[in-house]
Structure formats: structure tokens, C-alpha cells
C-alpha positions as CSV (number, residue, x, y, z in Angstrom):
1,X,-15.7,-12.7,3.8
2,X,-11.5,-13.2,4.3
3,X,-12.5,-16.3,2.0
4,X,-14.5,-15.0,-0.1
5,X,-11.4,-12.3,-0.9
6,X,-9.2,-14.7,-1.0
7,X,-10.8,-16.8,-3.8
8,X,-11.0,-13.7,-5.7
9,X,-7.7,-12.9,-5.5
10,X,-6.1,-16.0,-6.5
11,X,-8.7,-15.8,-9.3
12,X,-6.9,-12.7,-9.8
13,X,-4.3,-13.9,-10.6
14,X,-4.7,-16.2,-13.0
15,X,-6.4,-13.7,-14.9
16,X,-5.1,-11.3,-17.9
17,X,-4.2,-7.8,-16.4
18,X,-7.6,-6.1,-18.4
19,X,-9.6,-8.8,-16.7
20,X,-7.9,-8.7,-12.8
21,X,-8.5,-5.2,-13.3
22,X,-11.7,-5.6,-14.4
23,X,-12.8,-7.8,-11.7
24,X,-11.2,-6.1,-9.2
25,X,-12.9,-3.0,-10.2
26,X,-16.5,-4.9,-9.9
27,X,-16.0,-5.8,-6.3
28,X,-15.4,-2.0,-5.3
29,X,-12.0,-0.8,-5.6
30,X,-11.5,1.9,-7.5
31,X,-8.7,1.7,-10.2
32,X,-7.7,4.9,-12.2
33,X,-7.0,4.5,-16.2
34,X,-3.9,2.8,-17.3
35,X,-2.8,1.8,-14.2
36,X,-1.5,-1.4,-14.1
37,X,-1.8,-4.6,-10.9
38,X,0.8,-7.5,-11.5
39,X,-0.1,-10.5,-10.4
40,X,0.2,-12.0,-6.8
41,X,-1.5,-8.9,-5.5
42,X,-2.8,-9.1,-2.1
43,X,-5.4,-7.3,-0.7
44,X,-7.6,-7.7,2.9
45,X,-10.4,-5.7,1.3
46,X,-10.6,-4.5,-1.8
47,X,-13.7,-1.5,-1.0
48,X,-11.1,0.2,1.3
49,X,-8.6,1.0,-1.8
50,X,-8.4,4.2,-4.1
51,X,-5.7,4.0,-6.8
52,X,-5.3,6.7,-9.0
53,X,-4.0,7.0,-13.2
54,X,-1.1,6.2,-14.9
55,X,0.2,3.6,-11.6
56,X,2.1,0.5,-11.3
57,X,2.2,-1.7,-8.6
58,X,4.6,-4.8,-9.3
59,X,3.9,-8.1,-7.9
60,X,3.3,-9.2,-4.5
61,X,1.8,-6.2,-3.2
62,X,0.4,-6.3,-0.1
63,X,-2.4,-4.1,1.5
64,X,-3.5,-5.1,4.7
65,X,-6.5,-2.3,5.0
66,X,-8.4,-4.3,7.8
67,X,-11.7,-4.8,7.8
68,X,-12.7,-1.6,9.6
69,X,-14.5,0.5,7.1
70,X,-13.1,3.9,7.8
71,X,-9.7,2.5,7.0
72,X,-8.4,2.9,3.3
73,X,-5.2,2.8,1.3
74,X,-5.3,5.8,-1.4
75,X,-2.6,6.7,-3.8
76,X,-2.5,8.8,-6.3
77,X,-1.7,9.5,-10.0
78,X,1.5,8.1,-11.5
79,X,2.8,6.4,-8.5
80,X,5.5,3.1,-8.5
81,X,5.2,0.7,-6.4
82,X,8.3,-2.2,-6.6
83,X,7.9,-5.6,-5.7
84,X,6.8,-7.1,-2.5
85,X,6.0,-3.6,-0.9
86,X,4.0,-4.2,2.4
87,X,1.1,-1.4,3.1
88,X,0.5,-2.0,7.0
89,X,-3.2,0.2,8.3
90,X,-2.3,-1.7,11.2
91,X,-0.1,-2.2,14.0
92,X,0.5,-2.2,17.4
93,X,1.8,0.5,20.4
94,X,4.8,-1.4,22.8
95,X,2.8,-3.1,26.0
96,X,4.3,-3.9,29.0
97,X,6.9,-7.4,29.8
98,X,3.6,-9.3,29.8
99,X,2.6,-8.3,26.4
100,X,4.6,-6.6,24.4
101,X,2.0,-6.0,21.4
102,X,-0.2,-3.8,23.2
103,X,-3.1,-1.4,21.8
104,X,-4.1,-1.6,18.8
105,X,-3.2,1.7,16.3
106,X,-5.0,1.7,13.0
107,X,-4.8,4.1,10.1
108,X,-5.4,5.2,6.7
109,X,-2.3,5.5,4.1
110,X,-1.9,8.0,1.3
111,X,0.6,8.4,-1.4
112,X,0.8,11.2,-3.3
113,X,1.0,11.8,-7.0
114,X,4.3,10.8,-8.2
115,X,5.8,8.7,-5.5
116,X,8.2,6.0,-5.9
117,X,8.2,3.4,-3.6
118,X,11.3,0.7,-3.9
119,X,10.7,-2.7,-3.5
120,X,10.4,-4.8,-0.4
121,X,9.6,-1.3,1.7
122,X,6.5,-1.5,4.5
123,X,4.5,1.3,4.9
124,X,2.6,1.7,8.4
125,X,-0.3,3.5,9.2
126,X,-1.3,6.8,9.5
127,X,1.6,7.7,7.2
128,X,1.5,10.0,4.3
129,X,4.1,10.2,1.1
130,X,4.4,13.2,-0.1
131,X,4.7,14.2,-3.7
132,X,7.3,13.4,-5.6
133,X,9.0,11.2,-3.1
134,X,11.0,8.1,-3.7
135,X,11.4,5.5,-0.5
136,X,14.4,3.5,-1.3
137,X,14.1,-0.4,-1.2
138,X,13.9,-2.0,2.1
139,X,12.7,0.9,4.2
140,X,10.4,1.2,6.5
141,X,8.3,3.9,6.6
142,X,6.9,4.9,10.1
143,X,6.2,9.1,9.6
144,X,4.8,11.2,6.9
145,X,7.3,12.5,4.7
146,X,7.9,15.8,3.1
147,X,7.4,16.8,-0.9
148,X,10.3,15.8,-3.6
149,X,12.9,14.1,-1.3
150,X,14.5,10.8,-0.7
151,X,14.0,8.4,2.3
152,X,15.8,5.8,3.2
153,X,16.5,2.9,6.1
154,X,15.1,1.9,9.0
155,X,13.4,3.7,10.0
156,X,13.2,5.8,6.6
157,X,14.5,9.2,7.2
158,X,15.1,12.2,5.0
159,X,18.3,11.5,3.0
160,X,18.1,14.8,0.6
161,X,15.7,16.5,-1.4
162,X,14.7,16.1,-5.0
């Protein structure tokens, strides 16, 4: 299947937006109206993603959704997304001196209508963004956030509301 995805996604690519769209929407994810997916989009399976109307997601965006089905990646109307933006459902808790990646922790991501999400940020799971927010460039979001403010850093915090 991981080949499978990833032929179509380099077919993607190559591809006119209406088409990569088009395909894209054939193979199960779900794609609102005039939203727009630049190329060099990366996805581990494109069934476990809901995107809403009116959204832009610049090029080399990642979602790594794993390939547990439960696990999805939804965002909503009139969200940005900026360029190499990393969507992580899955991560790791701190093991012991023997191995530090311990357990596995896996989780759904949602963004909110109106988000802005600034390029080269990673997202991890179980995280929402609220409405209205904006996640400056580089950040790394590890917490939900709250409606019409601004995060920032490492990890992001609340800078100020919006």
C-alpha cells in the first residue's frame, strides 16, 4: 500500500492542480471547493484526511496520518498552511537510558476554520488549533491552542491574542 501511495503522489505532482485534486479526491480524501494542494504534497494515507473550503496548503506538506484507520488529519474552512509544514499523528513518550523512544502515542489533528499555520511549523498529535489562530513559522506545536491568538516557538506558546 506505502507504494501504491507513493506512486500516486509523485503522480501528483506532476499533475495540474484541477487534476491532483481530482485524483486525490478519487482515492478517498475529501477536499472542500476551492481549496487549493501545491505540489510536492505528502501524504501516508490519503482516506484519513478531511480538508475543508476556501484552503491552501503550499508545497511540501507533510501528513503523516499512519495507517491506523481511526487516525485522521481534519482542517477546516479557509485555513493557510505555508511551506514545509509537518502534521505528525505520531510520536513517541520518553523511555528509559535503554530506549529513549518508548510507547507509542498516536492521535488525530484538527484545525479550525481560519487558522494560519507559518511555514516549516510541525504539528503533533492529539493537538487542536483553534479558530482563528496563527502558529508563527518554525514552531512546534505540542498542546491545543485557544481561539484568535498567536503562538509562537518551541514549544509554541501563547504570545497574545488576536
Amino acid at each position: 500500500m506505502r507504494a501504491f501511495n507513493k506512486a500516486i503522489l509523485i503522480l501528483g505532482k506532476l499533475l495540474p492542480m484541477r487534476f491532483r485534486i481530482k485524483l486525490y479526491r478519487n482515492l478517498g480524501m475529501k477536499i472542500g471547493s476551492n481549496s487549493i494542494i501545491a505540489s510536492e504534497f505528502y501524504c501516508d494515507r490519503l482516506s484519513g484526511v478531511n480538508i475543508g473550503k476556501g484552503c491552501y496548503l503550499n508545497r511540501f506538506v507533510y501528513f503523516h496520518n499512519t495507517d491506523i484507520s481511526s487516525i485522521s488529519i481534519t482542517i477546516g474552512d479557509n485555513v493557510y498552511i505555508g511551506p514545509h509544514v509537518k502534521f505528525l499523528c505520531a510520536s513517541h513518550e520518553v523511555g528509559t537510558s535503554e530506549k529513549r523512544a518508548g510507547k507509542t502515542i498516536c492521535g488525530s489533528i484538527f484545525v479550525e476554520d481560519g487558522a494560519w499555520i507559518g511555514a516549516n511549523s510541525t504539528i503533533l498529535p492529539n493537538v487542536r488549533i483553534c479558530r482563528g489562530v496563527v502558529i508563527g513559522a518554525g514552531a512546534v506545536v505540542t498542546k491545543s491552542t485557544e481561539m484568535n491568538s498567536l503562538y509562537l516557538g518551541i514549544p509554541a506558546k501563547k504570545v497574545k491574542g488576536l
